[in-house]
C-alpha positions in Angstrom: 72.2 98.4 -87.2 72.7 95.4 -89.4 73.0 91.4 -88.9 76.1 90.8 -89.8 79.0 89.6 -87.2 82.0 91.4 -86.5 85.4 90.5 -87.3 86.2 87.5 -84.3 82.6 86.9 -83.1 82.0 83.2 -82.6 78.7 81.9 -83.9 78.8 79.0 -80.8 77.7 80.8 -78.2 79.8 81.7 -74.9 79.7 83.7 -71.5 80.8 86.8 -72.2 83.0 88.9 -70.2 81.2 90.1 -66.9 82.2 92.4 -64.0 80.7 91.3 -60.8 78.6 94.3 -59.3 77.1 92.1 -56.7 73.4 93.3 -55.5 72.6 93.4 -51.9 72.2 90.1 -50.2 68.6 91.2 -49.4 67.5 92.2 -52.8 67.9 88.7 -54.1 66.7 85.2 -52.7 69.0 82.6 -52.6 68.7 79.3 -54.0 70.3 76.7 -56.1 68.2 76.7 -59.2 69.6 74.9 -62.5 67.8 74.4 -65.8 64.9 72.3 -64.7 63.7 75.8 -62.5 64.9 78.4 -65.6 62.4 78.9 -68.0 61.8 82.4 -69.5 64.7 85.4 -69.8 63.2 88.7 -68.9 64.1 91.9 -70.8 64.1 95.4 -68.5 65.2 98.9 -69.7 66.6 100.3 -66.5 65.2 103.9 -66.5 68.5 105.3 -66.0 72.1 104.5 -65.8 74.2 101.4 -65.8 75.4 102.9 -62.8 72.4 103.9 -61.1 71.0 100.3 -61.8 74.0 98.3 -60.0 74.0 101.0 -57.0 70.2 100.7 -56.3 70.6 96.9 -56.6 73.5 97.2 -54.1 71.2 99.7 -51.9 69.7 97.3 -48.9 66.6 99.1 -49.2 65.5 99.1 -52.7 63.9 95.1 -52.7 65.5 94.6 -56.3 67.7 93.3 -58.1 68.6 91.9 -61.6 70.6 89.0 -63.0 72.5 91.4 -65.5 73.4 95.0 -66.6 73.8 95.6 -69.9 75.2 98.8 -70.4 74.3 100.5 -73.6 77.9 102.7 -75.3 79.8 99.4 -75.0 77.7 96.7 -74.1 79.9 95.5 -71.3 78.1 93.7 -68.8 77.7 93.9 -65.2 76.6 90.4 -63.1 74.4 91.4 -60.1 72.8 88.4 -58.8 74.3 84.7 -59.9 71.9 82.4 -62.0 71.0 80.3 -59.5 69.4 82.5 -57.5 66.4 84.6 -57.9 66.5 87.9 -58.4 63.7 90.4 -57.6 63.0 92.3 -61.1 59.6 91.1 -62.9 57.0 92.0 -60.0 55.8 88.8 -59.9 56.9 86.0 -57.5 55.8 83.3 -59.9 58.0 85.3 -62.9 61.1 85.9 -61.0 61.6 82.1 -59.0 61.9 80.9 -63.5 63.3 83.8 -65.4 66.8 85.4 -65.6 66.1 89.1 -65.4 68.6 91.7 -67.9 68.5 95.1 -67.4 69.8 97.0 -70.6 70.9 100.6 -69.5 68.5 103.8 -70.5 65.1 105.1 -71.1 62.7 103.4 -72.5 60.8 106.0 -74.2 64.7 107.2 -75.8 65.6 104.8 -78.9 69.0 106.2 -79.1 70.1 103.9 -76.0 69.2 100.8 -77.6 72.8 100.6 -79.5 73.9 97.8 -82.0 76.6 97.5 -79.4 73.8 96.6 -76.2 72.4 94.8 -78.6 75.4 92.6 -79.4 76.4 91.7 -75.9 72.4 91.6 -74.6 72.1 89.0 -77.8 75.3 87.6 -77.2 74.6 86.8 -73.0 71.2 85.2 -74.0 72.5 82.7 -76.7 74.6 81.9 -73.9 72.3 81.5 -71.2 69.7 79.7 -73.4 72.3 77.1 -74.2 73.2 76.6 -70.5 69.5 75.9 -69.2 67.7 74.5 -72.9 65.7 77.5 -73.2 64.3 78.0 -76.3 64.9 81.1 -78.2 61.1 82.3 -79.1 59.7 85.5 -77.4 57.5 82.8 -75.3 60.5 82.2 -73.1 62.3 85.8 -74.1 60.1 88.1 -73.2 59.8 91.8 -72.4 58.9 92.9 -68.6 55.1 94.2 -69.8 54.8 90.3 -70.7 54.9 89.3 -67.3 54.0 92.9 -65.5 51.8 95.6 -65.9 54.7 98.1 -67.1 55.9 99.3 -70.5 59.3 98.2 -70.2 60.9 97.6 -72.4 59.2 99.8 -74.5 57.6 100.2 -78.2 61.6 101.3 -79.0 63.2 97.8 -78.2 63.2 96.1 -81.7 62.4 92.6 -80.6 62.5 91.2 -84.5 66.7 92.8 -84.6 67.5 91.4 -81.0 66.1 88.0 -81.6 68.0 87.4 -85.0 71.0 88.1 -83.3 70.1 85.8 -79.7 69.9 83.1 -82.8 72.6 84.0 -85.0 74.9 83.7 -81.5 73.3 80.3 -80.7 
């Protein structure tokens, strides 16, 4: 993929288009968080489908959930859990009552689903959300699930250096 914007992308970043999947009301915790609570935006590969990943969130049993689905053909983006409250995706209590958690459709271990397309949108969303609570774009506050679990996600195939030229090209 390359760096450079296409035709009608705004460099000033901007919610993108969501569709509202919305997780089961016990996979989340609700609160009323705002920017002095949200600190860190947590990357996830979802280890399967876009699908999959809103339907287990929506599943009363599964105890998780995620801000965001990023799906990877299209980049459209699924909204699971509102910001201001805390979704259940790093494993860590500490982790999840600060961060935003995206899930970005496919396998980890499978390159081919990280698309210039996820990419886009995934880069896209974050500008946005960094804006909206003064989080600054480094990989200290956007970081990969292994930085705050023990878990490979998102995995030796996410091209951190790509993704975070693009989070700062959109902001």
């Amino acid at each position: 993929p390359t760096d450079v914007l296409d035709p009608g992308e705004s460099l000033m970043p901007r919610k993108p288009r969501v569709v509202w999947h919305s997780a089961h009301r016990s996979n989340y915790t609700a609160a009323n968080r705002g920017a002095p609570q949200i600190d860190k935006i947590v990357i996830h590969v979802t280890q399967g489908s876009w699908s999959s990943a809103i339907n287990w969130f929506q599943d009363p049993s599964s105890d998780v959930s995620a801000h965001y689905v990023i799906r990877s053909r299209d980049g459209k983006v699924a909204q699971c859990v509102s910001d201001i409250n805390i979704a259940w995706h790093a494993g860590r209590w500490r982790a999840n009552r600060i961060s935003i958690g995206i899930e970005h459709e496919g396998f980890f271990n499978d390159p081919d689903w990280f698309t210039p397309e996820m990419y886009r949108s995934s880069a896209r969303l974050v500008a946005y959300l960094c804006r909206r609570y003064n989080i600054p774009i480094d990989h200290k506050h956007i970081v990969g699930h292994n930085q705050v679990a023990s878990t490979r996600c998102p995995g030796r195939w996410w091209w951190w250096d790509y993704y975070m030229k693009r989070v700062r090209r959109f902001a």
